[in-house]
C-alpha positions in Angstrom: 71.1 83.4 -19.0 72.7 82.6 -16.1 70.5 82.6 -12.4 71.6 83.1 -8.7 69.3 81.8 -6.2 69.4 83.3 -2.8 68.8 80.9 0.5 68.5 82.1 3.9 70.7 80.1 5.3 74.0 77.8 4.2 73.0 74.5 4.7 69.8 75.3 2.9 72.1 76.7 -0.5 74.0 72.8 -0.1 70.4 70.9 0.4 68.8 72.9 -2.8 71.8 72.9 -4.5 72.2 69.4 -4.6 68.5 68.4 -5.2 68.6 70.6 -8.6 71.6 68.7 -9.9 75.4 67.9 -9.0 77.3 71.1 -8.1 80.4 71.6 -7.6 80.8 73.5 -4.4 82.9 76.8 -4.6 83.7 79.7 -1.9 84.5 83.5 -2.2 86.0 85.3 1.0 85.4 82.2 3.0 81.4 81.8 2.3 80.7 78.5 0.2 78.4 78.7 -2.9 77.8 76.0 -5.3 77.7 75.6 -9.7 74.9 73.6 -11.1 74.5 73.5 -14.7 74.9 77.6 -14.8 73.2 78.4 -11.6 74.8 79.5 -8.7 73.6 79.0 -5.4 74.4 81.0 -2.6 73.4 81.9 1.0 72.4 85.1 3.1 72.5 84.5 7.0 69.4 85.9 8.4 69.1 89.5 7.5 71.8 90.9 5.5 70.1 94.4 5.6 68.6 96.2 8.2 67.3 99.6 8.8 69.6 102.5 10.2 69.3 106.3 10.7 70.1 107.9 7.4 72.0 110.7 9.0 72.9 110.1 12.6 72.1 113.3 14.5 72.4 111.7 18.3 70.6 110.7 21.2 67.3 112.6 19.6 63.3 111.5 19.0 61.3 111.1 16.9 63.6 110.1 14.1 61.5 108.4 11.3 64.1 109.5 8.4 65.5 105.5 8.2 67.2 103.6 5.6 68.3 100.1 4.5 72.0 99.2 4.6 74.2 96.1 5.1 73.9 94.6 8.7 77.5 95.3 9.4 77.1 98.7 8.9 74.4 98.8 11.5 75.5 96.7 14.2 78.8 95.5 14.6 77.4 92.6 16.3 76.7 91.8 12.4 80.4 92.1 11.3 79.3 88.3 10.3 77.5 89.0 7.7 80.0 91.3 5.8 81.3 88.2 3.7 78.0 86.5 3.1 77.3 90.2 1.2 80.6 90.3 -0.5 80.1 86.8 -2.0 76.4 87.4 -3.1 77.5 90.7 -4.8 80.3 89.8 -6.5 78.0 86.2 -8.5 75.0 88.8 -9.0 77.2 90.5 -11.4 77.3 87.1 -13.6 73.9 86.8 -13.3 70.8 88.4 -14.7 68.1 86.5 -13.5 67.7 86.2 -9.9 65.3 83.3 -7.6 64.7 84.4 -3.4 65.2 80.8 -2.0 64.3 81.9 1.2 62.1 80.6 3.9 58.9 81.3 2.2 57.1 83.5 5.3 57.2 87.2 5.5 60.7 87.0 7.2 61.8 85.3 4.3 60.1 87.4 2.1 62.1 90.4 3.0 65.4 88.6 3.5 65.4 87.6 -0.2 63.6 90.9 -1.3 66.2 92.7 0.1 69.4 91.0 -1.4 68.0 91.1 -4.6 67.2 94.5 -4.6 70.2 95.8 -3.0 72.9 93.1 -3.2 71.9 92.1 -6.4 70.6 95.7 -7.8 67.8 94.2 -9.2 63.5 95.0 -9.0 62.5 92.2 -6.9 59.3 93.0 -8.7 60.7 92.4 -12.1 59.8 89.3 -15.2 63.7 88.3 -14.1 63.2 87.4 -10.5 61.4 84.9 -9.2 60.2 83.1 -6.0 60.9 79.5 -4.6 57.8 78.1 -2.6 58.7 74.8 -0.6 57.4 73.9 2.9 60.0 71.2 3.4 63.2 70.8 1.9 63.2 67.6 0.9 64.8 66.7 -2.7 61.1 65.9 -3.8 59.9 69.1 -2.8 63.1 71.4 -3.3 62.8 69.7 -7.4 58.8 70.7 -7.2 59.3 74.3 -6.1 61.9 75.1 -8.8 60.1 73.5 -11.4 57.0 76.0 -10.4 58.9 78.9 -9.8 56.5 82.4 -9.0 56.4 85.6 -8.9 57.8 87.8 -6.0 55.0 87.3 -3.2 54.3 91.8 -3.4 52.0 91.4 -0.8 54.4 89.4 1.7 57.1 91.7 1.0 55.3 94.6 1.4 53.8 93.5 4.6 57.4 92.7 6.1 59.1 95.7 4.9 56.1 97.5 7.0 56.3 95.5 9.6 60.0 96.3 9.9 59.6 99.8 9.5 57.4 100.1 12.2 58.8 98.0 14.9 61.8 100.1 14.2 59.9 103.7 14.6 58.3 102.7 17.8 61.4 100.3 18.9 63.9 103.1 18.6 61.8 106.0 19.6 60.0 105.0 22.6 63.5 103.1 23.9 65.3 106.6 23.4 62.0 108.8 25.1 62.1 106.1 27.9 65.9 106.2 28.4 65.7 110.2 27.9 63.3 110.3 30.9 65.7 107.9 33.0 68.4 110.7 32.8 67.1 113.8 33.5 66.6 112.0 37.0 70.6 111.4 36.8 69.6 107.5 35.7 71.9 106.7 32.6 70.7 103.2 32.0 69.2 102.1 28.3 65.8 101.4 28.9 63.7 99.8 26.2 60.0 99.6 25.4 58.1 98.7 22.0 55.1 97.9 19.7 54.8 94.6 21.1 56.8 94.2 23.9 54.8 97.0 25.8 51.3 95.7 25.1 52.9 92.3 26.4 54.4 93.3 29.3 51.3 95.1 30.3 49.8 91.5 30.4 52.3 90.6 32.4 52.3 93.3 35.2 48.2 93.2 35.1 48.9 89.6 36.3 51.2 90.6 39.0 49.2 93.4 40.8 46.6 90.6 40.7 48.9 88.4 42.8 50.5 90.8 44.8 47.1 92.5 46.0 45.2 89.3 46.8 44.2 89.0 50.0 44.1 85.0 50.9 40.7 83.7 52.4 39.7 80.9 54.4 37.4 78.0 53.9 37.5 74.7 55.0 36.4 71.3 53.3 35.4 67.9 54.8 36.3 64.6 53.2 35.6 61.2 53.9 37.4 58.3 53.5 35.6 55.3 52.7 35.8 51.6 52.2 35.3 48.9 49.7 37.0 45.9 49.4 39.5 46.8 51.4 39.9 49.7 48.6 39.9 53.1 49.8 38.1 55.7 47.9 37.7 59.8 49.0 34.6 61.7 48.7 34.0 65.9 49.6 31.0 66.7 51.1 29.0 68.4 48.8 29.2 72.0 49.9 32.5 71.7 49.3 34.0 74.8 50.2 32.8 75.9 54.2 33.4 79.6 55.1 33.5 78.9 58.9 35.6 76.1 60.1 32.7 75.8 63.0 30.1 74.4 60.2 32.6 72.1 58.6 33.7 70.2 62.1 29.5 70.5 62.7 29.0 68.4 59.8 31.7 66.1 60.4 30.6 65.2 64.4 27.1 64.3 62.3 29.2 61.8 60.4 28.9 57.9 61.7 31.3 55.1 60.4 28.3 54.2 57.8 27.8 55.4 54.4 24.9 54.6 52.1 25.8 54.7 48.5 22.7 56.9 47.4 23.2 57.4 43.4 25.8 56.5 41.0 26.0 58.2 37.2 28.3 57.0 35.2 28.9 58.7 31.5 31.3 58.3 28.2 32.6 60.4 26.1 34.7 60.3 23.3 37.5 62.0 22.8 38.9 63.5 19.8 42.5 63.2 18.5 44.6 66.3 18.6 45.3 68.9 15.8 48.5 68.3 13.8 51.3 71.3 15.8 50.7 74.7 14.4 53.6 76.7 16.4 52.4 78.2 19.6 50.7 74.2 20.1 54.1 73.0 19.4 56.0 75.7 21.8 53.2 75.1 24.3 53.6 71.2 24.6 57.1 71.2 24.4 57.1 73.4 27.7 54.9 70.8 29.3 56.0 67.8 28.5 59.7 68.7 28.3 60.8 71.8 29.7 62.1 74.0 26.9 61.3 77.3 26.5 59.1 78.4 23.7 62.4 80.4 21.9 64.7 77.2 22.0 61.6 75.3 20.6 61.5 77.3 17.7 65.3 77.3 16.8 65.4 73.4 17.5 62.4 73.5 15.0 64.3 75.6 12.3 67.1 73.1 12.9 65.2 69.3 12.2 63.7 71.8 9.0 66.7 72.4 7.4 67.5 69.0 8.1 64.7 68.1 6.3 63.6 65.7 8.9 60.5 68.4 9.6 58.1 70.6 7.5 58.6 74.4 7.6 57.6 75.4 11.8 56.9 79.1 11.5 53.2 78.0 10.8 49.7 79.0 12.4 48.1 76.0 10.4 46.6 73.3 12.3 46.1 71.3 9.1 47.5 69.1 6.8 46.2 69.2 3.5 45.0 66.2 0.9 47.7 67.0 -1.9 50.4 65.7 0.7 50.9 62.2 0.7 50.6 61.2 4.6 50.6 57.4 3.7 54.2 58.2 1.9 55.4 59.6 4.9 54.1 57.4 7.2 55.9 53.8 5.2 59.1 56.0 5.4 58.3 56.6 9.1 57.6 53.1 10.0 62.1 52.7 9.0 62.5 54.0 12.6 62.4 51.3 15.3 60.4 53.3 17.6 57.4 53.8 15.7 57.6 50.9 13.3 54.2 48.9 14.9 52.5 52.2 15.3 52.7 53.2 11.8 52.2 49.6 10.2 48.3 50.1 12.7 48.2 52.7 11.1 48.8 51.6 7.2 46.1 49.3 7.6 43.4 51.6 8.0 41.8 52.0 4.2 42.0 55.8 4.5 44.3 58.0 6.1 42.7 61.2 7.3 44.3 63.7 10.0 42.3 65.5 12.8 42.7 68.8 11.1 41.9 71.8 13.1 40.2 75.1 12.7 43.2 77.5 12.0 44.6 78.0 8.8 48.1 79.4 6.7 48.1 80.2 3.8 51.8 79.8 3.1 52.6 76.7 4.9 50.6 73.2 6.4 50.7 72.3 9.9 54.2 71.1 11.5 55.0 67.1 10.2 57.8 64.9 9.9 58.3 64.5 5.8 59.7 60.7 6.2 63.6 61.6 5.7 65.2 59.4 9.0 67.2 61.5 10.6 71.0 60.5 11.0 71.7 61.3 14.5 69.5 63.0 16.6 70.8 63.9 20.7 69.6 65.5 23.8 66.5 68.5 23.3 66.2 67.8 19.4 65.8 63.9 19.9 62.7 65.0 22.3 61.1 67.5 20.0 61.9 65.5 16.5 59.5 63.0 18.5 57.0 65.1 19.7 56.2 66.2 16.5 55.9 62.6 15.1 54.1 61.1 17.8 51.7 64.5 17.6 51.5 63.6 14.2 50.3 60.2 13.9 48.1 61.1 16.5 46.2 62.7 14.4 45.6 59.9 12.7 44.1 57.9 15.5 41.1 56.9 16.6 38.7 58.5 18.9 39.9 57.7 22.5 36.8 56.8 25.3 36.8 58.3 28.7 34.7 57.2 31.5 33.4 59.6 34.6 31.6 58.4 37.7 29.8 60.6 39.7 29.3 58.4 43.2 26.5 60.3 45.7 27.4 58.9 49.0 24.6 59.8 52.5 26.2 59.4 56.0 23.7 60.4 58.5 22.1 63.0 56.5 25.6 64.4 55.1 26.1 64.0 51.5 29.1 63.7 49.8 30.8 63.3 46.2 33.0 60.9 44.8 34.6 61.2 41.4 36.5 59.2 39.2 38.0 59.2 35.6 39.0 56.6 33.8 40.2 55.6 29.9 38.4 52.7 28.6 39.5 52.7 25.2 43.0 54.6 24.6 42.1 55.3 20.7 45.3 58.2 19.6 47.0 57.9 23.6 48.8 55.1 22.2 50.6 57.4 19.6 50.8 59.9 21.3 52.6 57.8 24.2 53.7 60.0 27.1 52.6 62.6 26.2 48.9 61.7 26.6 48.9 62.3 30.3 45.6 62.5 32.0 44.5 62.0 34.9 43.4 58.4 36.6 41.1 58.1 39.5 39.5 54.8 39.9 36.5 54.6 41.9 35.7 50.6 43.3 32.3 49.3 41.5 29.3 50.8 43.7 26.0 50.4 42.9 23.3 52.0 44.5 21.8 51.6 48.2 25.0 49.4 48.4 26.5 50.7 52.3 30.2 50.9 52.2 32.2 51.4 55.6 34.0 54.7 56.3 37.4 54.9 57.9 37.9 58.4 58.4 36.0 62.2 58.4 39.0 64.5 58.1 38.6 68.5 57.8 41.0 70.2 56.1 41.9 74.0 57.0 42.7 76.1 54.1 43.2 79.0 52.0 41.9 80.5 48.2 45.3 81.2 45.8 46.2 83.5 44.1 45.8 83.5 40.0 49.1 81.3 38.6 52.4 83.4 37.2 51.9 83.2 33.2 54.5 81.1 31.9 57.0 81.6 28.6 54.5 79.2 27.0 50.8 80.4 28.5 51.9 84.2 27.6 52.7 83.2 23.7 49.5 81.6 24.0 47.9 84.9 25.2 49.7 86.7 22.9 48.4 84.7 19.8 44.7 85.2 21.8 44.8 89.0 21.7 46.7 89.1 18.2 49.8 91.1 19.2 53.1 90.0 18.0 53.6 86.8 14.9 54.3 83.2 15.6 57.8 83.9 14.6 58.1 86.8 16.9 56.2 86.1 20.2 59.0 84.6 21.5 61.7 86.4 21.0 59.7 89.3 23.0 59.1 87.7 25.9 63.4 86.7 25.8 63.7 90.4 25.7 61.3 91.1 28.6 63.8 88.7 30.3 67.0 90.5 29.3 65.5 94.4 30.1 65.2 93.0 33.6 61.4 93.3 33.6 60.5 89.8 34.0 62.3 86.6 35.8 61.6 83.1 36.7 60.1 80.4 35.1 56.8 81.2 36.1 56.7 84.6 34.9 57.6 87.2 38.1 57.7 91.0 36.9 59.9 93.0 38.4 60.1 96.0 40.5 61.2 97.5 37.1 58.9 95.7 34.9 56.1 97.2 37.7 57.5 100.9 37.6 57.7 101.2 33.9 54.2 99.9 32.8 52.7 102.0 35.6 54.5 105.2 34.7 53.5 104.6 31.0 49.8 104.2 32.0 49.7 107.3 33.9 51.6 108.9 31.1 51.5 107.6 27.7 49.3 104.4 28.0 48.7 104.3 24.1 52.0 102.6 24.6 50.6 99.3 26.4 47.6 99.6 24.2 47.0 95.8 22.8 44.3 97.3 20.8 46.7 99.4 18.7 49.1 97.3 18.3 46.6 94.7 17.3 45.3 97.5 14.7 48.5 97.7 12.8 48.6 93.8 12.9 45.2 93.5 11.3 46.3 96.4 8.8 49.5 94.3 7.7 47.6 91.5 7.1 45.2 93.8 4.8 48.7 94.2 3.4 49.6 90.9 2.9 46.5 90.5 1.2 46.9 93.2 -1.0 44.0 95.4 0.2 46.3 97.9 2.1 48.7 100.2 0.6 52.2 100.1 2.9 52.4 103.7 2.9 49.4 104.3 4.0 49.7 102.2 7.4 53.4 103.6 7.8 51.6 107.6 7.6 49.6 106.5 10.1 51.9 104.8 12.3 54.1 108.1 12.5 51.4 110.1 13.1 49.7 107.8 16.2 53.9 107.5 17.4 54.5 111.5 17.0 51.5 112.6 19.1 52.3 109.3 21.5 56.0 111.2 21.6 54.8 114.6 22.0 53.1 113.4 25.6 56.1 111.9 26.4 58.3 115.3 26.1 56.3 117.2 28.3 56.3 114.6 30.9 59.9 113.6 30.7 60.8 114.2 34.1 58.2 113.2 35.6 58.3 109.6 34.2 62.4 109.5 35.1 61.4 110.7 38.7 59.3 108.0 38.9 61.3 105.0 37.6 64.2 106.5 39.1 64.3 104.2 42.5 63.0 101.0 40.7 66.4 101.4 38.3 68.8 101.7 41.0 66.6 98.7 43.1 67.3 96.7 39.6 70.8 97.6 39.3 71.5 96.9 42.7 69.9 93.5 42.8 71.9 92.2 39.7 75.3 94.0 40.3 75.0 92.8 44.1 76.8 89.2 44.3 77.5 88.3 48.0 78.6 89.2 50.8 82.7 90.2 50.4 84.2 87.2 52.4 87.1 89.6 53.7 85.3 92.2 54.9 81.4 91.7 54.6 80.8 94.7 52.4 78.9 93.5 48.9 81.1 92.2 46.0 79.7 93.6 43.0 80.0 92.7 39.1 82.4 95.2 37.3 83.8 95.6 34.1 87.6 95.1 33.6 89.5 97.6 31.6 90.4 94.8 28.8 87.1 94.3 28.5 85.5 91.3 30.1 83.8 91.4 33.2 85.3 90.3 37.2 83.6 90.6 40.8 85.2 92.9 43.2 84.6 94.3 46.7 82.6 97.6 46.7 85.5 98.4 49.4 87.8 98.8 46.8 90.7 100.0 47.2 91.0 99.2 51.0 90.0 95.5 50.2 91.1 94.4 46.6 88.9 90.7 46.7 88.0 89.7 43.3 86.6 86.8 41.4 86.7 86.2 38.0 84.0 85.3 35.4 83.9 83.3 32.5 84.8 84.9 28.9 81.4 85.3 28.0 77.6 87.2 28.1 76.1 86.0 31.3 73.1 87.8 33.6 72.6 87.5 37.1 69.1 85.0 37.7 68.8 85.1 41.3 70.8 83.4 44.7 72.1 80.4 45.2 69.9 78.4 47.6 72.9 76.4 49.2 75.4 79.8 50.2 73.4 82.8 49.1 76.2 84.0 47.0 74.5 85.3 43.0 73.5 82.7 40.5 74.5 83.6 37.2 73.5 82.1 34.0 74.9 82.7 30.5 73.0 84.6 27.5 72.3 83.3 24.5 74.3 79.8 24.9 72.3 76.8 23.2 73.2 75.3 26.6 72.4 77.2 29.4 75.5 76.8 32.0 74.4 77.9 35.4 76.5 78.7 38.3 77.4 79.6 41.8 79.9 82.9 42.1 81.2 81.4 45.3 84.2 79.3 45.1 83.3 77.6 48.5 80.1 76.8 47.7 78.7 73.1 48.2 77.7 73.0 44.7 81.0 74.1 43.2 83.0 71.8 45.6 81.0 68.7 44.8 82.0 69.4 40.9 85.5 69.9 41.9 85.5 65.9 43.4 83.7 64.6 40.6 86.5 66.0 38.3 89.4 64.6 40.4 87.5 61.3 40.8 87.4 61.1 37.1 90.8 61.9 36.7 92.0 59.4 39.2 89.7 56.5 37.4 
């Protein structure tokens, strides 16, 4: 008998390969496999499969007549994975039993399912295929899994090839409805809307009418600044917030340069230490603390995994259970400089037990680091490889003690609060280093009846705000709340919000578009935005999942709800292009519009050249003939530059972002051109 097993991605066929014995590595049409003791291992890359129109019949909806079929025959973005195919298909025919090595979540699940079942022509579901479970791919591990090989998971696999299904029914459907309705009011632009992504951006532009009908009010507060010590400390009076600035200067003329310290409460609490990082935790904190965005999170994540520095990321488990040996890893931890006297604290304790939370996976623990020192780690990896291991031995720690002081301070009559916070004893901040940022206010030691001088009564004008813009990570976070979208998904959706045009900014700023389109569709279809249904089908694929719900029956039902959805949407066609038709052009304008031209002060826009990439030219073409080039490469206009007004463009899906001015003279493009001559000259 010989067996192929099937890994999702390269590096992971070399890691397993080489844990199972010593292979000799081997390649067909340029794709690397490997030979250990008569078992070939060989990778996919990502989806190999995806789902297509059986028979093409153009521009049309509804179309639910789909099938699966090699990526590169559905997108020629996926010409990639032609060879990866080719070199799977040609070992399956020396091999009659078959093992899905693949990232063991429902992505995973389908990646494998799929190859075996039509790479491999076999039942997935068969006594001759089997299913590797690992949640790190470590030698230990990779050796455990494939000595305790299972079934096919039918109730992940199921649940994904639903899932797929459809996102691809609603995905393709609604996108062609809503790009039908843009032409029949002469807009021929794609426009795309979903099962997920409309729920989400609903959120989004809920939160926007919020901030763009608020109505800023008023109020005034008065403060006093007082003395101890020659320590200054600030109190508010105790109204705090004064609707007429009359009242507050009122109570401030009553104020004399004596205060009499009239109670003091001072309480401790403990404070626990954190959950180990399920994923949105992880994506959340890694926005705070260091600026990525949610999406590079995860695929830095994916990277220190099959590395093997990290456990498998795709988790919603905030715990870590008993079976793994958290001693083990922390000894192999303790090889690293930086957290060598952390973990040896931490050896000493007689029992080693995490601050496991509440949530639960059943495929995979919470994120840790499984020991393996990492070889070389740089730049955004460096920072989230210790994140997680800081965040882990954190949970390890002991209870850190906060102090509050509650000060009640009398000045003629006029009360007013003081408040401090302080850390007595720092318990898990000392693991958790710099990322355990709270806030410090110290208050002098008062004690009551104890009069302390004041230096200053000062009234401060101002005005209520707004709610905040969600961010990439608060809106995963509301996404995981309301249960639309998975933790592998969430936040690729909101990078598409950002590539439709409907959403900008770092806090998150819906568009004109964004607006138009989730207004239209609640006039006219709003079972489209509905995060009820959507969270519906998401509850009944996890009835899947756990084998309660038959696939077919949630897919019947999806076609029907998305049929009558689409029958609303053909009698209002026109209608809904009418109204998204000025927002479009607004959106088009603003990111083909670059600058004024510097010949003749019409607008230089972005245009395609006839070879294929993409120039700026004068909109007084042919009379002026200005152009600029652009840079080989997918890149989106994100707004203007601050120093000459000219676009800012950014590229697209670059794992570094390059950002830049269009304008050749401006001060930011100049000030690069002198640092490169310097550094030629030196």
């Amino acid at each position: 008998m010989t067996t192929l097993i099937v890994t999702e991605k390269p590096n992971v066929a070399e890691r397993i390969a080489k844990s199972i014995g010593n292979p000799t590595k081997k390649s067909h049409s340029g794709i690397a496999y490997y030979e250990v003791d008569g078992i070939y291992v060989a990778p996919a890359v990502g989806h190999i499969f995806g789902l297509r129109e059986r028979e093409s019949k153009g521009w049309i909806y509804p179309v639910f007549d789909i099938e699966w079929a090699p990526s590169y025959k559905v997108s020629k973005a996926s010409e990639f994975t032609r060879n990866y195919l080719e070199n799977i298909q040609e070992l399956a025919e020396q091999c009659d039993t078959f093992v899905n090595a693949c990232d063991y979540d429902i992505e995973g699940e389908v990646i494998g399912f799929n190859c075996i079942k039509h790479a491999c022509k076999a039942d997935p579901y068969s006594g001759n295929v089997k299913r590797m479970k690992y949640s790190t791919l470590t030698k230990e591990s990779i050796i455990k899994a494939f000595e305790n090989l299972e079934p096919t998971n039918k109730g992940m696999a199921e649940a994904g090839i639903t899932r797929h299904i459809l996102d691809w029914y609603w995905g393709i459907n609604l996108s062609r409805a809503l790009s039908n309705s843009a032409r029949k009011a002469r807009r021929y632009v794609t426009l795309s809307i979903g099962r997920v992504q409309g729920p989400t951006l609903k959120i989004l532009a809920s939160r926007e009418h919020s901030i763009q009908s608020f109505k800023p009010e008023p109020y005034w507060q008065v403060e006093m600044i007082s003395l101890k010590d020659k320590k200054e400390f600030s109190s508010l009076h105790e109204k705090d917030k004064f609707t007429s600035e009359t009242e507050a200067k009122a109570a401030k003329e009553k104020c004399g340069h004596k205060a009499t310290v009239k109670d003091v409460v001072k309480k401790q609490f403990k404070q626990e230490p954190p959950f180990p990082f399920d994923l949105t935790t992880l994506q959340t904190e890694a926005y705070k603390h260091l600026g990525i965005d949610p999406r590079r999170t995860l695929e830095i994540a994916q990277d220190l995994y099959t590395s093997a520095y990290i456990s498998y990321p795709r988790t919603s488990s905030q715990q870590i259970p008993k079976d793994i040996d958290c001693r083990k890893i922390i000894t192999h931890i303790m090889k690293q400089s930086s957290y060598a006297d952390l973990c040896k604290t931490l050896l000493q304790k007689k029992e080693l037990s995490p601050n496991n939370g509440e949530k639960k996976d059943p495929a995979h623990p919470a994120i840790h680091p499984t020991g393996e020192v990492p070889e070389k780690l740089e730049g955004q990896h460096a920072r989230i490889y210790d994140l997680i291991v800081r965040r882990f031995l954190a949970a390890f720690g002991e209870h850190a003690v906060r102090q509050t002081i509650n000060v009640k301070l009398d000045n003629n009559a006029e009360l007013f609060d003081a408040k401090g916070t302080t850390t007595v004893e720092k318990g898990w901040h000392v693991y958790y280093g710099k990322y355990a940022k709270f806030e410090e206010v110290e208050l002098p030691d008062l004690s009551k009846g104890e009069i302390v001088a004041v230096k200053d009564v000062i009234v401060h004008a101002k005005e209520t705000k707004p709610p905040a813009r969600y961010t990439p990570a608060s809106i995963i976070r509301e996404m995981e709340k309301r249960n639309i979208g998975t933790k592998a998904t969430r936040s690729q959706i909101v990078d598409i919000l950002f590539k439709r045009g409907y959403v900008d900014g770092k806090a998150l700023e819906v568009s004109s578009l964004g607006l138009n389109v989730v207004d239209t569709l609640s006039k006219y279809c709003p079972e489209v935005l509905s995060d009820k249904l959507t969270r519906k089908f998401e509850e009944d694929m996890e009835e899947i999942q756990n084998n309660k719900r038959n696939s077919s029956e949630v897919i019947e039902d999806g076609k029907q709800t998305l049929t009558k959805i689409l029958e609303e949407f053909k009698k209002n066609e026109q209608k809904i292009g009418d109204s998204l038709g000025q927002s479009i052009v607004d959106e088009q304008r603003k990111q083909l519009y670059m600058g004024p031209c510097p010949n003749c002060k019409k607008q230089l826009m972005m245009r395609a050249s006839k070879f294929g990439g993409q120039f700026i030219g004068c909109s007084g073409y042919p009379s002026c003939t200005f152009t600029l080039p652009l840079p080989k490469m997918q890149i989106k206009k994100i707004g203007e530059c601050e120093h000459c007004g000219y676009a800012l463009m950014s590229t697209v899906n670059q794992r570094r972002k390059w950002i830049f001015c269009v304008n050749p003279q401006c001060p930011t493009r100049q000030k690069k051109e002198e640092e490169k001559d310097n550094t030629k000259k030196a």
